[in-house]
C-alpha positions in Angstrom: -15.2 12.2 -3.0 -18.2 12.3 -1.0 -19.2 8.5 -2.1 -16.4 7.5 0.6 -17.6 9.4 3.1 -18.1 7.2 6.3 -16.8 4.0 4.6 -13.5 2.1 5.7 -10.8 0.9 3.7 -9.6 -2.4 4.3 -8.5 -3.5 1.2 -8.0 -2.0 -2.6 -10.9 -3.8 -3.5 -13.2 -1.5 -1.1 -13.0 1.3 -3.6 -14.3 0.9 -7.7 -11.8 2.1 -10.2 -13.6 5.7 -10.6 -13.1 6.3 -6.8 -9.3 5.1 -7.3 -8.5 7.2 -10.1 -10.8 10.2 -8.3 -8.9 9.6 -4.9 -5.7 10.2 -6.9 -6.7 12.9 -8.5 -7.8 14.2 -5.1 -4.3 13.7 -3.7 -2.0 15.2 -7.1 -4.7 18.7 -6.1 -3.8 18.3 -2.2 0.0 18.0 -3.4 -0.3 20.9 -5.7 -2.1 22.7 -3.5 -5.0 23.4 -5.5 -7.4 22.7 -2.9 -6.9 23.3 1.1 -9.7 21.8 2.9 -9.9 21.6 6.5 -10.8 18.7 8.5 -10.7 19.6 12.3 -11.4 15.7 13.3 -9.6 13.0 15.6 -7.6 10.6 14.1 -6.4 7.4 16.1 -3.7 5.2 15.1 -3.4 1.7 16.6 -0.3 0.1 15.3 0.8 -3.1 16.4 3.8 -3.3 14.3 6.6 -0.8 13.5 5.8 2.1 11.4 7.9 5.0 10.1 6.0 6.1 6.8 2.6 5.5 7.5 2.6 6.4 11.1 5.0 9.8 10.1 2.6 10.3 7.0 -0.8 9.6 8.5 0.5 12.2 11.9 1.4 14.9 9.5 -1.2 14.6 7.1 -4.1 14.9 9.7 -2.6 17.9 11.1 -2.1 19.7 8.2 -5.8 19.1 7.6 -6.1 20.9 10.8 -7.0 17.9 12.8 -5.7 16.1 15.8 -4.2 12.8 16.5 -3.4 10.4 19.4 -1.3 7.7 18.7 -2.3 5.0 20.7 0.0 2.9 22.8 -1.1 -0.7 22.8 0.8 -1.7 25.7 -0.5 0.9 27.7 -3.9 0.1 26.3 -6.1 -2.6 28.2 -6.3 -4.4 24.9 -2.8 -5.1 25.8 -4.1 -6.9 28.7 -6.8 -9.0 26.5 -9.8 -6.7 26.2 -12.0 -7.7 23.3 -11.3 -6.2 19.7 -15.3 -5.5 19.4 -14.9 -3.8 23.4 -12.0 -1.5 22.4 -13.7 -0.6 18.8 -16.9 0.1 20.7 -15.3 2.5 22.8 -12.9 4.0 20.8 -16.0 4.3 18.3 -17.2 7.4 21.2 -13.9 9.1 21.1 -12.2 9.1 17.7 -13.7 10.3 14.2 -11.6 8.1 12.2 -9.6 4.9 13.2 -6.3 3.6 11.0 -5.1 0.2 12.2 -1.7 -1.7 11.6 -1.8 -5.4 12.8 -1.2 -8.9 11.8 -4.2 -10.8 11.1 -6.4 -9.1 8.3 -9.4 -10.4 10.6 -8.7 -7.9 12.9 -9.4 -4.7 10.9 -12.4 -6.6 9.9 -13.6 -6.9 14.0 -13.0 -3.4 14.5 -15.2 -2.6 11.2 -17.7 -4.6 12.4 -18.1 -3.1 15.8 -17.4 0.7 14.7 -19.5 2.9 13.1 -16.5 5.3 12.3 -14.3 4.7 8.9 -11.4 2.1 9.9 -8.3 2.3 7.5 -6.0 -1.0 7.3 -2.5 0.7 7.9 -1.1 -2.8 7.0 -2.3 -6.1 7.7 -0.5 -9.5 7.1 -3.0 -9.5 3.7 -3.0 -6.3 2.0 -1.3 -2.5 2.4 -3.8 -0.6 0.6 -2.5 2.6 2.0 0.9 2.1 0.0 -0.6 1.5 -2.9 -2.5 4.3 -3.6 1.0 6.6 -2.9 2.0 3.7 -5.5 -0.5 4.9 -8.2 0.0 8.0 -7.2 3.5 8.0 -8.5 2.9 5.8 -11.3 1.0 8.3 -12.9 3.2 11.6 -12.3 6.0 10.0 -14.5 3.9 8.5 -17.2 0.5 10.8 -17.3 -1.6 7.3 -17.2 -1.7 4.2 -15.4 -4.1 2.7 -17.8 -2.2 0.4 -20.7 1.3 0.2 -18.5 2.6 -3.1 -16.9 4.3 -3.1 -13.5 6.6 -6.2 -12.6 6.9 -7.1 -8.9 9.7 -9.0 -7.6 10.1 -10.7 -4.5 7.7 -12.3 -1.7 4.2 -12.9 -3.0 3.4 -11.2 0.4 0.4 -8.0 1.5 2.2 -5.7 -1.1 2.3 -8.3 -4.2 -1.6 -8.6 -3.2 -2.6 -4.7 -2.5 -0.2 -4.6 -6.0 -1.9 -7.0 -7.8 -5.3 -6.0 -7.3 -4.6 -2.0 -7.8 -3.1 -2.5 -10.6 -6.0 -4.7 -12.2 -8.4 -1.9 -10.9 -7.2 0.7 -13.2 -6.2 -1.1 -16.3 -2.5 -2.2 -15.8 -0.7 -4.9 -16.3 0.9 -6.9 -13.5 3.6 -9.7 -13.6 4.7 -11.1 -9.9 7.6 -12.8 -10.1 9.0 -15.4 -7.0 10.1 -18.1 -5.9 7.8 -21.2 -6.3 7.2 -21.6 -2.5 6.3 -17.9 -2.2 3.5 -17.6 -4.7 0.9 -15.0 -3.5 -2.6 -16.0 -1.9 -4.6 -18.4 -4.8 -7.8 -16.3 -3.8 -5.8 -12.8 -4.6 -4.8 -13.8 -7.4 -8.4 -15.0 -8.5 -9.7 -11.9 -7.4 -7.4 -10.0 -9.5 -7.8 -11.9 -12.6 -11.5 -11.6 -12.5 -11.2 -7.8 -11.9 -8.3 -7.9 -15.0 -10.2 -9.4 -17.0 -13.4 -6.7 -17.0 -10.4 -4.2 -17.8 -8.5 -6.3 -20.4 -5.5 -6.7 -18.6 -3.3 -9.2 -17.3 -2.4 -10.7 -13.7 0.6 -13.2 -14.6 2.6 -14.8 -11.6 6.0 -16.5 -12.8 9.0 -18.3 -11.2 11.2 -16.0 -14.2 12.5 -12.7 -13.5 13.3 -12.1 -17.0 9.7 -13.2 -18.4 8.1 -10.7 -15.8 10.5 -7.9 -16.6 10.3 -7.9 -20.0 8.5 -4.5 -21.3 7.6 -3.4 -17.9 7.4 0.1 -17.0 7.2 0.2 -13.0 9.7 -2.3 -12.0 8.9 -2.8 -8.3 10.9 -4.7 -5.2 10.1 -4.9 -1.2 12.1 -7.0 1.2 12.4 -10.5 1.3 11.4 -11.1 5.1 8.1 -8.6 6.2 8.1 -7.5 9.9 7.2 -11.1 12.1 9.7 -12.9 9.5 12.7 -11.5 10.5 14.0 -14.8 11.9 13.8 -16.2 8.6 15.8 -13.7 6.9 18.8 -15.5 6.2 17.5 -18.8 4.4 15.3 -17.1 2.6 18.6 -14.6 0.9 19.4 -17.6 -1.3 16.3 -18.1 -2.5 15.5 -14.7 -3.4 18.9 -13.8 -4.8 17.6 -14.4 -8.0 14.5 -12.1 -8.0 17.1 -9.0 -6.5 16.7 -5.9 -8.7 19.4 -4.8 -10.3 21.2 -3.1 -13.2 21.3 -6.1 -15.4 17.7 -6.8 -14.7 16.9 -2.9 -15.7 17.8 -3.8 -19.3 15.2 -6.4 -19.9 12.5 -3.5 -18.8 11.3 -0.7 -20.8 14.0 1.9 -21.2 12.0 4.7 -19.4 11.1 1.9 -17.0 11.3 3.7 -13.3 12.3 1.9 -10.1 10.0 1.5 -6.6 10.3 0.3 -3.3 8.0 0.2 -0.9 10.8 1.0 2.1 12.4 0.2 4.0 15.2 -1.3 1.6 17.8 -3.5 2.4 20.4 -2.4 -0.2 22.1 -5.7 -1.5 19.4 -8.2 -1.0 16.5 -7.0 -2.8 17.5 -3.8 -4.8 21.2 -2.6 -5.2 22.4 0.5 -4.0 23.0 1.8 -7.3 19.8 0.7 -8.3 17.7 3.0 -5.4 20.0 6.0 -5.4 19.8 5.5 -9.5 18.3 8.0 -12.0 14.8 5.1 -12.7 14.9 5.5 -9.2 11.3 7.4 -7.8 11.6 5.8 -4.3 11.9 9.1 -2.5 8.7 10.6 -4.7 7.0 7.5 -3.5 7.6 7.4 -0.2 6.6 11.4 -0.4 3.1 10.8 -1.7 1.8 8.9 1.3 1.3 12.1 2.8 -0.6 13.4 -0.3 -2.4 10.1 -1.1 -3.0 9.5 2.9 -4.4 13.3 3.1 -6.9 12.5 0.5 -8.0 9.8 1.9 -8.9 11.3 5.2 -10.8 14.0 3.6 -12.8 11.9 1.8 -13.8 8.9 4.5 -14.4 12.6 6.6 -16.6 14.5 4.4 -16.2 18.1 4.7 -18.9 19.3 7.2 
C-alpha cells in the first residue's frame, strides 16, 4: 500500500477502488496475522465528539503497531480557547506523524489538510465516516467472499453513514438502496457523486421513501440511529417518522435469505433495529464493530509507510 503513503483520508472517495479492495485485503492479513509490521510513529486523536469505537480502535490499533498515541483534550487545548484550525495544524504538524480528527463541520478536516503536511484521517465528520466503512467492507466480504455483484440496503437518516455507504459501495461494484423518510434524503451532491462512480461500475445508487422496495433481494441489510450525536434533542419527533424504516424480523423476510444484519453502533434497540434482530443469528454487528481495529490498523500502515 505504499500509493497511500503520506495522503489523508477524508472521504471514501480519496481512495480508487484498487486501493479499497487492496486496503481490505491489507486488513483480512493484519487480522489473520499474516503480516506483523511495525510502525513506531505518533498518532494524535482530536475528537470533538464522543467516541467509543473509533477512539478504542484507533488507541489499540497504533499500539499494537508498536506506536504511540496521545489523545488530545480539546478543552485543555488552546483551540478550545479559539486558536486557529490552520495554527493548531501547523503545530501539531512538528509533533505528531499522523493526525485522525472527529468533528462537526467536514470543512474542518479539510483546514487541518490544508495546513499539515502529515496524513489527516476524518474520524467522523457531519459529511462522511469513511473509517466505518471500510470495517463495513471489511465484513461484507468475510461472509460472502466478494463485495462485487451484492446489494446493501440502508435504512434510516440519509446522514455521514448513508453517504460514506453510498459511495463505498459504488466504489467496489455493489448495489446500494437508501431508504428514508422524504425530509431525510441524503446530500443531492452524494448522491450524484455516487451515481457517476455507479455507473463506471454498473451498479446502482437508488434512494426510496419504501422500505420494502429497498429491501427486496438485498444481502447487507444495514440500520444506524435515527438522531446522530448534536441531534439528540430531536430524538423524540423524529421516532414517529422513522418507525417505519426500523429493522426488524418482518423486514428480514423481504431480503435475501442469507441476508446478514449491520449496525454501525451504538444501537438503540427498539427504535432502529429490534433486539432480536442485533442479538439474531444475520446478526454480524459484533464482527463489525471488531474489524475497525483490523481495517483502522491497515490504514495507519499504509498512510505511514514502513520506513
Amino acid at each position: 500500500m505504499s500509493g497511500l503513503k503520506g495522503r489523508d483520508l477524508l472521504s471514501m472517495t480519496d481512495l480508487s477502488a484498487d486501493e479499497t479492495l487492496a486496503l481490505l485485503q491489507l486488513a483480512a492479513d493484519l487480522k489473520q496475522g499474516k503480516v506483523n509490521p511495525i510502525c513506531r510513529k505518533s498518532l494524535g486523536l482530536l475528537f470533538y465528539k464522543s467516541s467509543t469505537r473509533t477512539r478504542v480502535s484507533f488507541f489499540a490499533a497504533m499500539s499494537q503497531l508498536g506506536g504511540q498515541v496521545i489523545d488530545l483534550n480539546i478543552g485543555s487545548m488552546q483551540i478550545g480557547r479559539g486558536e486557529p484550525l490552520a495554527d493548531t495544524a501547523r503545530v501539531l504538524d512538528r509533533y505528531l506523524d499522523v493526525l485522525a480528527i472527529r468533528t462537526f463541520a467536514h470543512a474542518d478536516v479539510e483546514t487541518f489538510a490544508k495546513y499539515a503536511q502529515m496524513p489527516i484521517i476524518n474520524a467522523l465528520t457531519d459529511l462522511e465516516h469513511p473509517c466505518q466503512v471500510f470495517a463495513d467492507l471489511q465484513t461484507i466480504q468475510e461472509c460472502f467472499g466478494q463485495l462485487a455483484g451484492l446489494k446493501l440496503a440502508y435504512f434510516g437518516d440519509g446522514n455521514n453513514m448513508a453517504h460514506s455507504l453510498m459511495l463505498g459501495c459504488a466504489t467496489v461494484g455493489m448495489d446500494i438502496a437508501i431508504a428514508c423518510p422524504a425530509n431525510f434524503t441524503p446530500d443531492p451532491a452524494i448522491v450524484d457523486r455516487a451515481r457517476s462512480i455507479a455507473a463506471i461500475r454498473g451498479t446502482e445508487v437508488v434512494i426510496t421513501q419504501s422500505p420494502q422496495a429497498a429491501a427486496s433481494q438485498a444481502h447487507v441489510v444495514y440500520t444506524d440511529v435515527w438522531a446522530s450525536m448534536g441531534q439528540e434533542a430531536e430524538s423524540d419527533t423524529r421516532i414517529p417518522v422513522f418507525q417505519p424504516y426500523q429493522v426488524n424480523r418482518e423486514l428480514l423476510t423481504i431480503a435475501d435469505p442469507e441476508a446478514i444484519v449491520l449496525h454501525c453502533l451504538p444501537a438503540h434497540r427498539g427504535e432502529e433495529i429490534t433486539e432480536d434482530v442485533l442479538e439474531g443469528t444475520r446478526s454480524r454487528v459484533w464482527d463489525q464493530a471488531e474489524n475497525r481495529l483490523h481495517a483502522q490498523k491497515a490504514l495507519l500502515v499504509s498512510v505511514l509507510g514502513d520506513d
